[in-house]
N, C-alpha and C positions, 0 to 999 in steps of 0.2 A: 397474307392471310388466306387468301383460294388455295395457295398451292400449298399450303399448311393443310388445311381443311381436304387435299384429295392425297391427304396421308404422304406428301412429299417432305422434304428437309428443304430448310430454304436458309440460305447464307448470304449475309453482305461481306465485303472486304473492300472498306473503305482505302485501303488504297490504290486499286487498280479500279474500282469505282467499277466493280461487277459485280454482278446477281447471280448465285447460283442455286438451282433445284437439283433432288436426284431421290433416286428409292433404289431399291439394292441393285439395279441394272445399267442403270442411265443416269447421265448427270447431263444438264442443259444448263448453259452461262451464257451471259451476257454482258457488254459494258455499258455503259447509261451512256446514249448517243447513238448506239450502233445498231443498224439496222439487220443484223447479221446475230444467230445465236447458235453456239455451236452444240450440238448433243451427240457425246462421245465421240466429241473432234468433228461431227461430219457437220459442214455450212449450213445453218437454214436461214432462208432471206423472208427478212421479216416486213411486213408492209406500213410497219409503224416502228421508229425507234425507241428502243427502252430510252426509259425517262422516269424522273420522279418528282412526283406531285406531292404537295403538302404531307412533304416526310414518309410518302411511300413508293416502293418502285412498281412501273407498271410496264409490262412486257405482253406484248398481244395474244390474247388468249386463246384466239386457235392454235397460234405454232407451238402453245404450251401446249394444248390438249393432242393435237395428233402427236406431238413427241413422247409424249406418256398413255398414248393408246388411251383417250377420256376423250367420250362422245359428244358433240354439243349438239344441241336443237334450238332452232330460232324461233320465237313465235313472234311475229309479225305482227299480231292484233295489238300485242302489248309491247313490242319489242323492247324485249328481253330474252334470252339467253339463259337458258336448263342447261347445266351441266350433270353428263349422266355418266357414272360410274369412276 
């Protein structure tokens, strides 16, 4: 649903049990387990393995947002997480 909502395509394929994102430029995937996501081939090491929780996948949201150039800001007081643009 985020990576819907920052105007990305977002694909399961149940059988290599990957996730993928992409907008006209970039495509970033992952397999559920692996700590590793590739965006347009190049490795990014991810600090949390995708996984999926009560029938959704979850993929760490920094290495989504610097791979699609989407800014985050942290607020501390409430911590929680702005995502901007």
């Amino acid at each position: 649903a985020l990576a819907e909502s920052l105007g990305l395509r977002a694909d399961w394929n149940s059988n290599t049990k990957s996730a993928t994102c992409s907008n006209d430029s970039k495509v970033a995937s992952v397999v559920i387990g692996a700590d590793t996501m590739f965006v347009n081939g190049t490795p990014i090491k991810l600090n949390a393995k995708a996984a999926i929780k009560n029938g959704s996948t979850f993929v760490e949201l920094r290495s989504l947002a610097i791979a699609f150039g989407v800014n985050l800001e942290w607020d501390s007081a409430t911590k929680t997480v702005k995502v901007i643009g």
